[in-house]
Structures are given as structure tokens and as C-alpha cells.
SEPA-918250 format. One record per residue (C-alpha): y, x, z. Coordinates in steps of 0.2 Angstrom, whole numbers, plus 5000, padded with zeros to 4 digits. Layout:
BEGIN
YXZ ...
//
This chain:
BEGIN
474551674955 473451704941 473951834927 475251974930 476151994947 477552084954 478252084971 479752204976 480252064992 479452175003 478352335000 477852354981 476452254974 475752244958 474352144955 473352094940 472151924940 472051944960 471852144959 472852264967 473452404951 473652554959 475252634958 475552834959 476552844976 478052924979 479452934967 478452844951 478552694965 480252724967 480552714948 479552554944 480452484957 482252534949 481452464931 480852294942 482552274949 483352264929 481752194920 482052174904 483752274902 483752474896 484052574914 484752754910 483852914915 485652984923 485352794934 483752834938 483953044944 485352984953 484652854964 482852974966 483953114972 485452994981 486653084968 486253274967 484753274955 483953464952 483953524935 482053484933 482653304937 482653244920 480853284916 480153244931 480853064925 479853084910 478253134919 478452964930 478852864917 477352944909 476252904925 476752714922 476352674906 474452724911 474352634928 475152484918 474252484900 473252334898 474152224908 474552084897 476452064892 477052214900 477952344890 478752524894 480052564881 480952714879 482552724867 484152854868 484952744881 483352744894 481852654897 481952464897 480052374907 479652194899 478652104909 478051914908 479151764915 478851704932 478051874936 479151954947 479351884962 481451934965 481651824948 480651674956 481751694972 483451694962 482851544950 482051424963 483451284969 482551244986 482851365000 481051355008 480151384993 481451524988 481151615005 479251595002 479251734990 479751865004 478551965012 479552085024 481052195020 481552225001 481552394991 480552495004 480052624993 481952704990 482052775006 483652875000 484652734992 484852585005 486452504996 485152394983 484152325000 485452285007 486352194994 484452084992 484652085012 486251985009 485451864997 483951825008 485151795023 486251675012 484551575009 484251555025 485951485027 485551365012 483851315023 484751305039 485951175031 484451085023 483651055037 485050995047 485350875034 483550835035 483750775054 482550925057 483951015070 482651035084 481551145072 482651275066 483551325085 482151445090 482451535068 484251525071 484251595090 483351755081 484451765064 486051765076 485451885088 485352005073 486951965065 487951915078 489351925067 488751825052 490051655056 488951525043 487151555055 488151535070 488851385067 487151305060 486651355077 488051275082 487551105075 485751105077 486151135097 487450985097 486350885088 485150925099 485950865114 486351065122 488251025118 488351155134 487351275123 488251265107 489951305116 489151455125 488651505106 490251515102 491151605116 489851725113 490151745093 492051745097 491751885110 490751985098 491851965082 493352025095 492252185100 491452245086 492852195073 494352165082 494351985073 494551795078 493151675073 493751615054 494451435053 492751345050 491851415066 493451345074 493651175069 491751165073 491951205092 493451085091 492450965085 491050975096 492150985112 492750805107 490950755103 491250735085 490150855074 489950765056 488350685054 487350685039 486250555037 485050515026 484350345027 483650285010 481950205009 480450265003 480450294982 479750114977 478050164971 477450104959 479050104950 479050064931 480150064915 481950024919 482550194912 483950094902 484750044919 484450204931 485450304918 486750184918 486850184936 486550394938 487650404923 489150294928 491050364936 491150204945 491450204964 490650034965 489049994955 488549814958 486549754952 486249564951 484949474945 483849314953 482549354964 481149454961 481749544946 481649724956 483449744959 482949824976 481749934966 482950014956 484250034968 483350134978 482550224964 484250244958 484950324973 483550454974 483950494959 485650544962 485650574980 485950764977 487550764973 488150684988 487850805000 488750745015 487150605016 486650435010 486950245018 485850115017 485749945025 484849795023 486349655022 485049505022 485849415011 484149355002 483049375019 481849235025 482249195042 483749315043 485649285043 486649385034 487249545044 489249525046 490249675040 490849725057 488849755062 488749855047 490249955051 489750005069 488050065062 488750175051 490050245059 488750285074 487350365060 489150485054 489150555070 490350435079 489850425097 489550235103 490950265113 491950295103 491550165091 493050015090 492649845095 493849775086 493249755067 494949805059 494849975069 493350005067 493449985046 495050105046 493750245057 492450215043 493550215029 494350385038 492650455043 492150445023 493750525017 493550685010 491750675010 490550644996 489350515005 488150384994 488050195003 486750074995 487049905000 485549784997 485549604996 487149574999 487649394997 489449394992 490749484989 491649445007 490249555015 490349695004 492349705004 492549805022 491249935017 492050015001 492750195005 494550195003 494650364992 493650424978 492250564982 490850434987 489950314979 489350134985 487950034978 487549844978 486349714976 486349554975 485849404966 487249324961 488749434950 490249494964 491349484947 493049514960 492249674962 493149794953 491349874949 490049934935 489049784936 487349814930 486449644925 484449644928 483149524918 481349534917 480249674911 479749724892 478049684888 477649844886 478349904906 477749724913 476049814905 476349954913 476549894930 474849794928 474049944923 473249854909 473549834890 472249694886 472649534881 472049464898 473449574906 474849494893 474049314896 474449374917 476249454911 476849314902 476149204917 477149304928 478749274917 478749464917 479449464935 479349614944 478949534958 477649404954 476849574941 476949684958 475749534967 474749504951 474149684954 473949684971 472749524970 471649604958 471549774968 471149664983 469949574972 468449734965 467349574961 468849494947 469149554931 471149524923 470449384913 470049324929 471549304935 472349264919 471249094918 471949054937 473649074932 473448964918 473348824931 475248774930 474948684944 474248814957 475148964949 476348994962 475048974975 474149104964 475549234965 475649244985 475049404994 475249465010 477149465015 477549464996 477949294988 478649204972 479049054981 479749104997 480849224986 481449064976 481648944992 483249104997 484249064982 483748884983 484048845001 486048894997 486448744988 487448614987 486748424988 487348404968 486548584963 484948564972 485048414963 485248454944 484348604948 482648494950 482948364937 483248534926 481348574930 480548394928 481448404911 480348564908 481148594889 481348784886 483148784887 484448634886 486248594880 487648524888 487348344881 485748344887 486348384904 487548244905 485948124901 485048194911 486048184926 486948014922 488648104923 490048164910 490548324922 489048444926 490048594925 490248574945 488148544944 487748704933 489048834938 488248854959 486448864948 487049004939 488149094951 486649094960 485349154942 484549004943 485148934928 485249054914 486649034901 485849064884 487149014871 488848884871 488448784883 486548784883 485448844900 483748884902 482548904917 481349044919 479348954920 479049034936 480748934941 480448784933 478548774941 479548814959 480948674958 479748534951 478748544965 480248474976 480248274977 481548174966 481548004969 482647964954 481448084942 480947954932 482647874928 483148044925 481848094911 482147924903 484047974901 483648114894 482148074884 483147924875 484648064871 483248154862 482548004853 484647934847 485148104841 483548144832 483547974825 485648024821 484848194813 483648114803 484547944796 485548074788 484248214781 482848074778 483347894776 481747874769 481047924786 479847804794 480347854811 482247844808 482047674800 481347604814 482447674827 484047614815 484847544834 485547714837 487547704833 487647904836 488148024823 487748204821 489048314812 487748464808 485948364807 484948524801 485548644813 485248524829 483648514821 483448674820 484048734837 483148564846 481448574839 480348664851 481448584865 481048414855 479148464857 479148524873 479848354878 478648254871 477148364877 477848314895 477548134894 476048114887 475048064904 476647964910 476247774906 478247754909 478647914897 477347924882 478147804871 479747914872 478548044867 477647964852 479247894847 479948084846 478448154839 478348024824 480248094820 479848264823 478348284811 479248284793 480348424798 478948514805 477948484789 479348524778 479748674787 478048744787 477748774805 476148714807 475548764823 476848664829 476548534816 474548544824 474948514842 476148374838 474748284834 473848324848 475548254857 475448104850 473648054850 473948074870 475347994870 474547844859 473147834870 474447814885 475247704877 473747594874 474247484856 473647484840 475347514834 475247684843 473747724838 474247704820 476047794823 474847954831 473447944815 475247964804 475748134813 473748184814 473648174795 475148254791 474548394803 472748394794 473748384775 474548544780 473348634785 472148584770 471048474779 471348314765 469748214768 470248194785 471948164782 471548034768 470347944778 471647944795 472847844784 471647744777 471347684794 473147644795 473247554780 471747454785 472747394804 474247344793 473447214784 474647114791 476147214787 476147224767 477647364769 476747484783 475547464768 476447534755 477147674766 475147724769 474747724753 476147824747 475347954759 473647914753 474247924734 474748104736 473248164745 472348074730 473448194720 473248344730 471348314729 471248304710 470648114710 472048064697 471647894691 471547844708 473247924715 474147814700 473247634704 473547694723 475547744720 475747574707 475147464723 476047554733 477847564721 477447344721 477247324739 478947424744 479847354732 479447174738 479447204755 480447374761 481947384763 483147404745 482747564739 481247604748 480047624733 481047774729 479547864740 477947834729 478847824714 479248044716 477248054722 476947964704 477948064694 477048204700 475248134697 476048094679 476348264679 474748364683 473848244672 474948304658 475948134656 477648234653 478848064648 478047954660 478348074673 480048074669 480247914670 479647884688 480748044692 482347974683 482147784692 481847884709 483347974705 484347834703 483847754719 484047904730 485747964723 486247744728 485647754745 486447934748 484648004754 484848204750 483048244752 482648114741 483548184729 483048324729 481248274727 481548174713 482648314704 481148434706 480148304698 481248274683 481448464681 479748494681 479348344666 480948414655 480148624656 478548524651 479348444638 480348574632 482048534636 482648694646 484348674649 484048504657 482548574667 483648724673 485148594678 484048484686 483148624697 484748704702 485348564709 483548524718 483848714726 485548684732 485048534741 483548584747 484548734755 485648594763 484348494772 483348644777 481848614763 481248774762 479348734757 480248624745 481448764742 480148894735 479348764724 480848744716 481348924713 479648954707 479948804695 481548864689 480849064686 479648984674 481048894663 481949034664 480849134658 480349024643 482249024639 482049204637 483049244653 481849374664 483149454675 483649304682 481749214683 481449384694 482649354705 482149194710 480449234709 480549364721 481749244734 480349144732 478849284736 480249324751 480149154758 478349134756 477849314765 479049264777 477849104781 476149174779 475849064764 474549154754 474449044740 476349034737 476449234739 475249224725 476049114712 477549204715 476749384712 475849304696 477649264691 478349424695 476949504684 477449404668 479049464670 478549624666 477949674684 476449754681 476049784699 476149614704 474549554694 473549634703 474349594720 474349424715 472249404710 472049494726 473049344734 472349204722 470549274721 469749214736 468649054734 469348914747 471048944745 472248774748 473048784731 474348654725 473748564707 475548514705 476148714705 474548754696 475148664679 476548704680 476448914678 474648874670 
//
């Protein structure tokens, strides 16, 4: 021990940085010794003369204190915080924490290490007082009771006979070491032994004290005359190791005054992990010992162990003799529920597999504690039940010992499994030569990656195939279909298609009981990837039916969806068969559009499936467009020139160049996008209609590039071709893309005209979003042309409907539109307002040039800040900026 140390557990020491200090002997020892015994409290000098002279001090007594006091303060001077104070009341020593070696044995919790700081008998130096030895005597003898006990409970009996023998031979009346002798004897197999121990303690209490052994020491030797000594068994596994995050969920368990706490979760989420983890954590207070059996009920190759092979097992590790054990299993539960009364004994039961096995094994008072897993919820438990899902980020990071963004790529691989993480490490420690991206890249193989995460005797599949193997022929069968699906979650209708039946509560329920089908909201499911990857690989030979179900759901309900929010809508047009209706169009659209992705990205190799998926993607893209989400928007091109090329006909191809250039006019890429839908328009030479709907598109890239004169000979052609040829109403379309180009080219009245006759027709054919384009049109011509009132009406009503139909990019415009005439009508407060709803949406999407128009608002409304935010925005050379906007706030 470096620093300071002093040691009164045995002759006196006092030792500086390794280096004896030499002490004066004789009575100066004595008194450092008294001071050590009450460190840090005042001792008297009457104390102190009357334990140096055992009561009859001389009358020189009080200055030969002063001398000895005076005798320490050198030999200690220097010793760093160590003090020697004197005051009217005595002398008071200070020395430094964990210094003294009595205070270290007094503080320390374990009984090995507590003993360790003796090093013979205590207080040797007070040679006429013995009452303070002896009453540290006592203390060291009741810590090596506490180690006596430990030990037993350790299993380590055999060690502690030959200590014990000793301790009892020199206290032969001291009851507690006899009977730890007692025990370890018995436990030993000398049951002969430990009844002679007792004859002779009983023999000597009756000598020496004219006493009968106490109650305890009794009912011991009764005990071990019928064989039947308590047990005290610890059989917990190992500490899991490496065991990360989870703190959430081992407090609640440590932290709970259930008797039953019940852990569920699907396979490889850990739940073993933190059970044991768990139990270590609160094994201490059950000091009559812990249970632990594996139950099987998730073990390849295993049947689950019956209750009544649980019961005997633990009966025999309580100290039951085999004997003794009942062969009849409601016997033997009434032993075991009677052995655990009245003690305080911790049972963790893993894997169970229902709540049938589990019932028999409860205690049937309080004072222990049981703890379950398993992977479905035993809800007829009456229990704490403690649901488990996969791991944080940050912990799933943890456990791969790597924060790169090759570890995320291998975490999000793994689903954040404990499991599949725990092999994930392992492969890359058995593989020096790989780097995480390595193994990243090969997990990025959908196809191999549960081969990938296999390792030794640990594996995502075989872990999956337990919970799989338990189903019924209709669950097994839902439970793939589910995966060849492989949308990121799915609602009930979808179900239904998908399985050709009205009633799949009877299909779903045995897939979540068993977490492997996740609810996620009112009747929608989802399956984990590592899941979904595991139950596609089983053959289905009605698969392809089964997807074509489902994939025409998606195509009638999103053709429901959008006959409603776009009429206009080439792809809803075209799918007009569909007699379904949608109460709540925007929010299915909402809710449905990454599954509406996802499933059109699964057919696109499928020859039987990719028109499904073209035909979903051409819906899909005007809600991705409108709702800004243009990574989506981006890939649902890819989608659909795949799916075209699958497919195989010009009409694909033309119906993917449609989505492509919507994708390349969002992201600012308008060559390309004008020169895609000139290459429809140039298929459709026979389709005088498919014409005018390309060169609509084609008039307001015109527009958006600035080639004016052309975007209004462009719109007229294509105004004259739908009138003619579309359907009634259809020119409705290019005539709001003219008013615009009459717009930037400063043509105020005649882009109120186009916006008023595109008004008209929208508002006949009940088409909300194309009312509310043309209303933004006419607002925008009446602020130019200095009728505020109407512009401010007019926008109003544009907002509110673009709100309804989920217009948001639409929605901005507008409120941006309407800050300006509100501003020229003198009304600032309220042009702030919706100039900062408008900077709100726009931050919210990343959209630097609309952040910035609305900052260049906010500053004319007296914002200073803003301008400067907003050049910082505006500034930079390339930015996609809308003309249409530009003359509007100048």
C-alpha cells in the first residue's frame, strides 16, 4: 500500500511509502495505539492514564501523557495527512482514509478480504488492559463465521473443515463455528463426524457452562440425523461476457417486488443474456441460493424438460436426498413448494416454452423470486413482464466494438440482433485478415446473409427454424407468403389479399404469440429483415398467386387514393376499372408509400410481377413529387425503368421515361428531364392525347428553364390536343402550367385568364388538387395586378386545400405567395406568420432555395437578421431556383 499505513490487527505498524517509522516503545506505543483505536474523535487524558496504569494512574501520570504525546507528534511529523491535536477535552489523531487497517476491516463487505488485513492477535501493546483485544477478538471471530458460511454456500465445504477443526478446538463453546463445522462435515459425506461434533459441543457447553446447546445447533443435528441439512445452491451460469447496454431492462428486473418476472422476445434478442446478467446482479440478496435450469423450450434437437424433471432436480440440489425425492409429480411439487418456504431462494427459468411448464415451479409464499424466459409473452402469468427488442444503435455499436460507418452498415444488417451482432464480432475476430467494411459488403448480399451470420455453434437460422418449427400448417403458411411480400410492415387488408381469405386473425395471432410477427399499429404487422430473409427462403408453391393478390390490392386502392386527390392523374385515369373507394385517401397514402415502394422494387426482375410494379410506380410518383421526397422519388425511377425493361413494350418504356423525368425535374436536372419526355412524345405519335399530357410536362420544364416563348406554343399545342382528344376537362392540366408562363413573363391578365378557365373546369370535375393549382395561379395574377383582397381570398383557399390533399411543396408556395400580399396590403404581422410556417416547412425538407425566399421575406418584414441568412442561402452560384417564385417576391 503506498502512502501512509497503520496496522493495530496485530503488533503495531506504522509505515510511510514502504518504510517502517519508528515508534518510541513502551507506553508512547500504547498511546498511539489508544489514539488509533478512536481515530479522528478527541480521546481524554483521564481515558488515556487510566488504560496506561489499568485504573490507578500516579500523580506524575498526566504529564507523562504530555511527554508521549509530545514523543509522537515528532516520530509522525511529516507524514502526509496525519495530525495530532490537542484541545481542553484531549488529544484527537487525524490520519488519512483507508490508512488504518482496523477501519479497512470494519468497512470491507467480503469476509476473506476483511480477515486479510490481520496479522496475529490485535492490540498487543496494552499489556495491562486486555477488555479492547478482546472485544476486536470477538469481531475477528464473527468474520470468520461470515467466511465459514460463504464458503459453504460456495460449495467449498471440503476446504474450510481443517480451519474450522482449529477455530472450534479454541472455542469449543462458540455454537455458530460448531455448526458450520457441523455442515461442511455433512456436506462432506462424514454425517458420523458431524454428530460426534455435536455430542462433543453439547458435552462441553454442559461442563464448562452448565448450558444446553441453543435452539439452532439443535435443529441442525436434528436435521442431519434425517439427512436433511439445507442446501444452498448456486447454480447460475457464467456473467454473459461481453454484455452490453440493456441498463433500462436490468433495473427493471433488479428493481421489481414481483415474485414472477417473465422476459419475452423472439429469438436471438439476448433474452438469456440479461437474465442471467440480471440474476447476478441481484443474487445477494437471496441468500439461501439461486436455481437455474435450462427448460429447452427453444433448444435444437431438445424436447422441452417436463416440470416434474425440473422439480426432482431441484429438490435434490436443496439438499433433498434422492431418496427421498417423490416419484409422484404432485408430491414432489408440494416438497418443492415446502422446501422454498421460508427461505429467500432466486430460480431463473430459461427458455421456457409456455406457461404449462413454468406453473409447477413458482414458490407458493413470498420471500423468493423466479425468473423466466421465453419467446412468446406467458400473459396468464400473473408476472412483471419485461418485453425485449433489438438493440440501440449506439449499444448494437457497442457490442461490435466499432463506431464506423462500416460497423452501422453491419448493425443494421444484423437488424440489431443481439444474436446475429454477438456472430458479426466473432467472424471478424476469427478473421485478422477482414476489415468491418469487409464484412459489411458480405452482408449486403441479401441472399447469402444468413449464411454470412453462422459461427461455430451460434446461428441466426437455426435460431429462427425453433420458433418456426412450432407452427401450424396455416401460420407456417402466412408466415412465408408474409416474407415473399417483403413490404416493411403490412395492414390487415393486405393480409386478407395476400392470403386469399377474409379471416387471418387465426393466421397472425400463432405468428405473434410466437414474435414472429410484430404488431405495429391497428391491425398492421411487420417482420424483422433478418426474418423476412429466413422465411422467403422456404418453398411456396402458391407464391406467385399470392404476390399477384396482393400486388393488385396495392394497385385498386392506390388507384382509389388517387382518383380522388388527382383525377387529373395519368396513372389513375388509366386504372379507372377499380370500383374501390378510400375514405381517408391522403393518410393511406401516407402510411402506404414506403410499403408501395418497397413493393414495386420486389418485382422488377419478375416477368409475372413487373407490370404490377410499373403500374404502382407510375401512381406512386406525383405524391412523391409533390411531397418532396426525393430520394424516394429517385429510386422510383430506378424501379420503374427495371420494371420497363422486364416488361419489354414500348408503352413501358414510355410509362418509366414519365417517372424518370419527374425524378430528374425534382432534382434540377431539366435537360434531361425535357429531353426523356420528349422521347415520349415522339412514341405517341399515334396517341394525339398521350401527346398533349407530354407536352404539358414539357411546357413547364420550358417554363422552369426560362425558354418562355416556347413553353406557351408548347402549352397552346398541348391545351388543343387534350381538349380534342382527353377526356372532358382534361385541358384543365396545361392551361395552370400556361398561366404560369403568362405569369413570369409578366402577362398578368392573360394569366388570369388561363387560371380562371382552369378554375372552372377543376372545380366541374371535383379535382381538389387541381383546384388548388389553378387558385394559386389566379392569386398570383390578381397580387400582380393589384387586386389584394382577391389575391389574399384566392391564396387562402389554395392553402386550405393544399393542407387537405397533403400538397405541402404546393403548400409553402402558396403561404409564401400570400406573405407578399399581405405585406403589400400593409398587414406585416400576419405576412410573418405565414412566412415563417413557410421557412418551417422548408428547413423541415432541406429545401435551400425555399428556406431562402422565405428568410428574404422575413427580412422585408422588418427582420433584419433574415437578409443576411437569406444571401447566405440565395448566394451560391448553381442553386435550383424557381422563376415562377422569383417574380413573384422580385
Amino acid at each position: 500500500m503506498d502512502g501512509v499505513r497503520f496496522g493495530v490487527l496485530g503488533p503495531l505498524l506504522v509505515t510511510h511509502e514502504g518504510r517502517d517509522v519508528r515508534i518510541p516503545a513502551g507506553q508512547p506505543q500504547q498511546v498511539l495505539v489508544l489514539l488509533l483505536l478512536h481515530t479522528g474523535q478527541t480521546v481524554s487524558v483521564d481515558h488515556l492514564m487510566s488504560v496506561l496504569w489499568d485504573g490507578d494512574p500516579p500523580a506524575s501520570a498526566r504529564k507523562a501523557v504530555q511527554v508521549h504525546v509530545s514523543q509522537l507528534r515528532r516520530a509522525l511529523r511529516g507524514l502526509p495527512g496525519v495530525s495530532l491535536e490537542w484541545s481542553r477535552q484531549g488529544y484527537r489523531l487525524n490520519v488519512p482514509q483507508r490508512s488504518l487497517d482496523l477501519r479497512l476491516f470494519r468497512d470491507t463487505k467480503d469476509p476473506d478480504e476483511a480477515l486479510g488485513y490481520w496479522r496475529g492477535p490485535a492490540l498487543a501493546e496494552l499489556t495491562t488492559n486486555t477488555q479492547l483485544a478482546n472485544q476486536l477478538e470477538e469481531e475477528r471471530l464473527a468474520a470468520v463465521e461470515r467466511r465459514a458460511d460463504k464458503a459453504i454456500r460456495d460449495g467449498r465445504h471440503h476446504e474450510i473443515i481443517g480451519e474450522l477443526t482449529g477455530y472450534v478446538a479454541q472455542h469449543p463453546t462458540r455454537e455458530r463455528l460448531r455448526g458450520a463445522l457441523m455442515v461442511a462435515l455433512h456436506r462432506s459425506g462424514r454425517q458420523a463426524d458431524a454428530l460426534r461434533t455435536y455430542d462433543e459441543g453439547r458435552r462441553r457447553l454442559a461442563e464448562e457452562l452448565g448450558l444446553d446447546p441453543g435452539q439452532e445447533l439443535q435443529d441442525l443435528h436434528a436435521a442431519i440425523l434425517q439427512g436433511d441439512v439445507p442446501a444452498v445452491p448456486r447454480e447460475l451460469p457464467a456473467r454473459p461476457d461481453p454484455f452490453v447496454g440493456r441498463r433500462a431492462e436490468v433495473e427493471l428486473i433488479t428493481g421489481s417486488a414481483e415474485a414472477v418476472i417473465a422476459v419475452h422476445g423472439p429469438g436471438g434478442q439476448g433474452k438469456s443474456a440479461l437474465a442471467t446478467a440480471a440474476a447476478h446482479a441481484m443474487a445477494e440478496r437471496f441468500p439461501d441460493g439461486q436455481l437455474y435450469a435450462d427448460l429447452h423450450g427453444a433448444t435444437p434437437g431438445r424436447s422441452p424438460l417436463s416440470p416434474a424433471e425440473v422439480i426432482r432436480r431441484f429438490l435434490r440440489a436443496l439438499g433433498t436426498p434422492p431418496l427421498a425425492v417423490p416419484t409422484d409429480v404432485s408430491e414432489a411439487a408440494a416438497l418443492y413448494r415446502s422446501t422454498l418456504a421460508r427461505r429467500k431462494v432466486l430460480v431463473l427459468l430459461d427458455n421456457a416454452v409456455d406457461a404449462a411448464q413454468v406453473g409447477p415451479l413458482l414458490p407458493g409464499e413470498p420471500g423468493s423470486t423466479v425468473l423466466i424466459t421465453s419467446r412468446r409473452m406467458l400473459a396468464t402469468l400473473s408476472a412483471r413482464h419485461v418485453r425485449l427488442d433489438p438493440l440501440p444503435e449506439a449499444d448494437a455499436l457497442r457490442l461490435l466494438g466499432d463506431d464506423s460507418e462500416a460497423a452501422k452498415q453491419v448493425a443494421r444488417a444484423c437488424d440489431h440482433l443481439p444474436l446475429a451482432l454477438t456472430i458479426a464480432a466473432a467472424r471478424l475476430r476469427s478473421r485478422p485478415d477482414w476489415t468491418t467494411g469487409t464484412l459489411a459488403r458480405r452482408l449486403a448480399d441479401r441472399r447469402h446473409r444468413l449464411d454470412e451470420l453462422d459461427f461455430d455453434d451460434l446461428g441466426v437460422r437455426s435460431s429462427f427454424q425453433l420458433g418456426f418449427e412450432g407452427l401450424d400448417a396455416g401460420a407456417t403458411r402466412a408466415f412465408v407468403l408474409l416474407c415473399c411480400l417483403n413490404v416493411p410492415s403490412v395492414g390487415e387488408p393486405v393480409v386478407r389479399a395476400l392470403l386469399g381469405q377474409d379471416d387471418v386473425d387465426r393466421a397472425l395471432d400463432p405468428l405473434v404469440d410466437a414474435r414472429l410477427v410484430e404488431p405495429c399499429g391497428p391491425e398492421r404487422y411487420r417482420v424483422h429483415d433478418l426474418l423476412r430473409l429466413f422465411g422467403a427462403e422456404h418453398v411456396n408453391e402458391e407464391k406467385q398467386e399470392a404476390l399477384t393478390r396482393a400486388l393488385t390490392h396495392y394497385r385498386s386502392t392506390l388507384a382509389a387514393a388517387l382518383k380522388k386527390l388527382r383525377p387529373h392523374a395519368y396513372g389513375a385515369l388509366t386504372y379507372s376499372a377499380t370500383k374501390q373507394d378510400i375514405d381517408e385517401p391522403l393518410r393511406w397514402l401516407t402510411d402506404e408509400a414506403e410499403n408501395l415502394l418497397a413493393a414495386a422494387r420486389s418485382t422488377v426482375a419478375s416477368a409475372a410481377l413487373a407490370e404490377h410494379g410499373l403500374a404502382i410506380a407510375h401512381m406512386l410518383y406525383p405524391h412523391l413529387f409533390k411531397q418532396d421526397r426525393v430520394a424516394d422519388l429517385v429510386e422510383l425511377g430506378q424501379i420503374a425503368d427495371q420494371a420497363a425493361r422486364t416488361v419489354g413494350t414500348s408503352a413501358a418504356l414510355q410509362t418509366a421515361l414519365l417517372v424518370r423525368s419527374a425524378a430528374n425535374r425534382r432534382t434540377g436536372a431539366f435537360e434531361i428531364a425535357l429531353a426523356q419526355l420528349e422521347e415520349v412524345l415522339e412514341a405517341r405519335a399515334d396517341d394525339p392525347f398521350g401527346q398533349g399530357r407530354a407536352l404539358s410536362g414539357i411546357g413547364t420544364i420550358q417554363r422552369e428553364l426560362g425558354e418562355l416563348e416556347r413553353a406557351e406554343s408548347t402549352l397552346a399545342r398541348a391545351i388543343e390536343l387534350t381538349s380534342e382528344h382527353g377526356p372532358a376537362g382534361a385541358q384543365r392540366v396545361p392551361l395552370s402550367a400556361l398561366a404560369q408562363v403568362h405569369q413570369v413573363a409578366g402577362r398578368y391578365q392573360q394569366a388570369l385568364d388561363a387560371a380562371v378557365l382552369s378554375l372552372k373546369l377543376a372545380r366541374e370535375h371535383e379535382d381538389e388538387a387541381g383546384t388548388a393549382y389553378a387558385l394559386a395561379s389566379r392569386g398570383q395574377a390578381l397580387f400582380k395586378l393589384g387586386r389584394l383582397t382577391e389575391a389574399e381570398a384566392s391564396l387562402s383557399e389554395c392553402i386550405e386545400l393544399c393542407r387537405l390533399t397533403g400538397e405541402h411543396n404546393d403548400e409553402w408556395q402558396a403561404l409564401l405567395c400570400r406573405a407578399e400580399v399581405l405585406l403589400a396590403a400593409g398587414k406585416p404581422g400576419q405576412a410573418t406568420v405565414d412566412a415563417e410556417r413557410c421557412l418551417e416547412i422548408t428547413a423541415a425538407r432541406g429545401d435551400r432555395y425555399g428556406e431562402g425566399v422565405a428568410h428574404l421575406v422575413l427580412a422585408r418584414t422588418g427582420g433584419e437578421k433574415h437578409a443576411d441568412r437569406a444571401a447566405e442561402l440565395l448566394g451560391p452560384p448553381g442553386l435550383r431556383r424557381d422563376n415562377l417564385l422569383d417574380s413573384l417576391i422580385g
